[in-house]
C-alpha positions in Angstrom: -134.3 48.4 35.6 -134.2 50.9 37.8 -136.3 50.8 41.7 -139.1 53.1 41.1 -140.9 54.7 44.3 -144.1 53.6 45.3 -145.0 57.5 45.2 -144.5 60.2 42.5 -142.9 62.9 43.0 -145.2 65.2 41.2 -147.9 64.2 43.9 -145.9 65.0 46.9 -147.4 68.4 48.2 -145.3 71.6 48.7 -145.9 71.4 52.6 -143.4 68.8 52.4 -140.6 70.2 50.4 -141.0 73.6 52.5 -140.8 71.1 55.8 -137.4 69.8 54.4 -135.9 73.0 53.2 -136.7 74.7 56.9 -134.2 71.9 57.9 -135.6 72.1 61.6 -136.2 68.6 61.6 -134.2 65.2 59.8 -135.4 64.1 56.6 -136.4 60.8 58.2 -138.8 62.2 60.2 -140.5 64.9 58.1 -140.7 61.6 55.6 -142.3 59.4 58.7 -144.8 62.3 59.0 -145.8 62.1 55.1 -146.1 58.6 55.6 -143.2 57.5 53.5 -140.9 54.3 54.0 -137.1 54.4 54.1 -136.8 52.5 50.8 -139.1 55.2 49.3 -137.4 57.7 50.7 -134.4 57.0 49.5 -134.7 56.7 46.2 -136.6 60.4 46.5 -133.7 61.8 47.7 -131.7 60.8 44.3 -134.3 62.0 41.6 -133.0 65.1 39.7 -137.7 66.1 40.0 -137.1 65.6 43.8 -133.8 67.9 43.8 -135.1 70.4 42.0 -138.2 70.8 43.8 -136.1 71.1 47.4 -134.3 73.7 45.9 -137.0 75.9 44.7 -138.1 75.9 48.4 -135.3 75.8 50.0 -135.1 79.4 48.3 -138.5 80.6 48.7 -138.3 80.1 53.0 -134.0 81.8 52.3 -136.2 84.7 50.8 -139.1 85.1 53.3 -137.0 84.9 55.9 -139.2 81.3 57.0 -136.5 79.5 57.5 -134.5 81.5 60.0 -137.5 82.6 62.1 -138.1 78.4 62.4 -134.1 77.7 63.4 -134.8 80.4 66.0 -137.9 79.2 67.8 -136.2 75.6 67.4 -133.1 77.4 69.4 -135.2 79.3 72.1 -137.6 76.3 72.4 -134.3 74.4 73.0 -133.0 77.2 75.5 -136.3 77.5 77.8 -134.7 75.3 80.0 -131.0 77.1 80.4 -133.2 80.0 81.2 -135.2 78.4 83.9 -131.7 77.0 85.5 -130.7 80.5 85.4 -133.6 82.4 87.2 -133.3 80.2 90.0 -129.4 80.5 90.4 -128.8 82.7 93.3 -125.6 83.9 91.6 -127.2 85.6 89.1 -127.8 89.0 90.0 -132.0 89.9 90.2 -132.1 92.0 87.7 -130.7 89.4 85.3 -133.4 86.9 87.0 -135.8 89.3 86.8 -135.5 90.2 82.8 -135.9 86.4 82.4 -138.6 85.7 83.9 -140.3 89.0 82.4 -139.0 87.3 78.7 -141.0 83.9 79.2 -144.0 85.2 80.4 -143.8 87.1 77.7 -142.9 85.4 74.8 -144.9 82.3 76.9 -148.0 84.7 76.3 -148.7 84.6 79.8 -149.2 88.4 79.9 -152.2 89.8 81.3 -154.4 91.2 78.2 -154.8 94.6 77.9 -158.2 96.3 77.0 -159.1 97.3 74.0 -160.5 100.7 74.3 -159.8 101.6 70.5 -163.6 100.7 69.8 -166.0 103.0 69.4 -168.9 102.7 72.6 -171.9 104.4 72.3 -172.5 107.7 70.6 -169.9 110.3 69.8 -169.6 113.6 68.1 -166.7 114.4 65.9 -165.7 118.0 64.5 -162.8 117.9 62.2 -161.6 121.5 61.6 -160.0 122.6 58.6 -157.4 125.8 59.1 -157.0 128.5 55.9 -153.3 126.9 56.0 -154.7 123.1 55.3 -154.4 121.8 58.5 -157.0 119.8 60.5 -158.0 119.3 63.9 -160.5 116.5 65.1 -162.3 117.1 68.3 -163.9 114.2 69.6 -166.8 114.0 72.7 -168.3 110.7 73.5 -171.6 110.5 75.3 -171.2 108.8 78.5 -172.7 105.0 78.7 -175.7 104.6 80.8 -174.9 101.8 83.6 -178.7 101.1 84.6 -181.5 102.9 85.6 -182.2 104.3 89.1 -179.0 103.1 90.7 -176.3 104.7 92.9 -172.7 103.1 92.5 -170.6 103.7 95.4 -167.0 102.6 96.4 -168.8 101.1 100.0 -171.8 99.6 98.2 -172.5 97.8 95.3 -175.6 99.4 94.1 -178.3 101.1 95.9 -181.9 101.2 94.8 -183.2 105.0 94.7 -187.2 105.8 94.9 -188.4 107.3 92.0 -189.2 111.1 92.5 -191.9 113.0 91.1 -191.2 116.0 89.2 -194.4 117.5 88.1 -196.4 119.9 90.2 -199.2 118.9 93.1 -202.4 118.7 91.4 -204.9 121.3 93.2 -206.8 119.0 95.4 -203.8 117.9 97.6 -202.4 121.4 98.1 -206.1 122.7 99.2 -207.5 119.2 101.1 -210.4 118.4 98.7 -210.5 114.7 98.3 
C-alpha cells in the first residue's frame, strides 16, 4: 500500500506550481507557505500529476520571461548592499558613486514625481487642418484658468485684495450736485 498525501494534487492551486517553477525560493519553503508538511511534501514531489503540473509552469514563466525577471530582482535585491559598500568607498571614483546612488533612488522609487500636465484643464479650442496633399495640422489654444476673483499675485506678496471699480457712467445728479 502505497503513503497517500493528505492533499490532492488536483487541489493544489497554480500559484503554487508557478512559485516553484520561478525557483527563487526552496521547495521547502514555498511548501511551508502552502501550508504543507515535509512528509506531504515529499511524496508530492514523486507523483508523475505533481511532475507534470511543474513542468507545464515551469514553461509558461520560461515563455513569459517571469522567471528570469524574478532571478533578477532576487540578484539586485541580493546586491543592494555591495552597492551601498561601494558609494561610500572613497576609492571609487564619484562619478561611479554618483551613478549608484542615482540607480537606487531610482529603481528604490524614491524619485521626485513629475506632474502630469498631459490632462486636459479647463477649456480649449482645437483646429485640425487638413492640406489638398492629406496632411493634418492640429492647433491647439487653451483658455487660461481663473485663480480667484479680485486678487493680485505677486512674487513679494502672497495675494492682495483689490477694490472693486465701477465701470458704468456717473448718474446725472452727482456730476451736477442735486441730491
Amino acid at each position: 500500500m502505497t503513503n497517500l498525501p493528505a492533499i490532492r494534487i488536483e487541489d493544489l492551486p497554480e500559484e503554487f506550481f508557478i512559485d516553484l517553477a520561478v525557483g527563487t525560493n526552496s521547495y521547502v519553503e514555498i511548501c511551508d507557505n502552502y501550508g504543507i508538511d515535509e512528509s506531504t511534501s515529499v511524496v508530492l514531489e514523486s507523483d508523475p500529476l505533481f511532475q507534470r503540473r511543474l513542468r507545464i509552469a515551469q514553461q509558461v514563466v520560461e515563455d513569459d520571461g517571469t522567471a528570469f525577471r524574478s532571478r533578477c530582482r532576487v540578484a539586485v535585491a541580493n546586491s543592494v548592499h555591495h552597492v551601498v559598500h561601494m558609494m561610500q568607498d572613497t576609492d571609487v571614483p564619484a562619478s561611479t558613486q554618483l551613478d549608484a546612488f542615482k540607480t537606487l533612488v531610482k529603481y528604490g522609487g524614491l524619485e521626485p514625481q513629475k506632474e502630469d500636465n498631459s490632462g486636459v484643464s479647463g477649456p480649449q479650442l482645437v483646429l485640425n487642418i487638413v492640406a489638398p496633399d492629406g496632411t493634418t495640422t492640429d492647433f491647439v489654444a487653451k483658455m487660461p484658468q481663473k485663480t480667484s476673483q479680485n486678487t493680485i499675485e505677486d512674487a513679494d506678496f502672497e495675494e492682495i485684495d483689490t477694490p472693486e471699480l465701477s465701470i458704468l457712467p456717473p448718474q446725472a445728479s452727482t456730476l451736477f450736485g442735486a441730491s
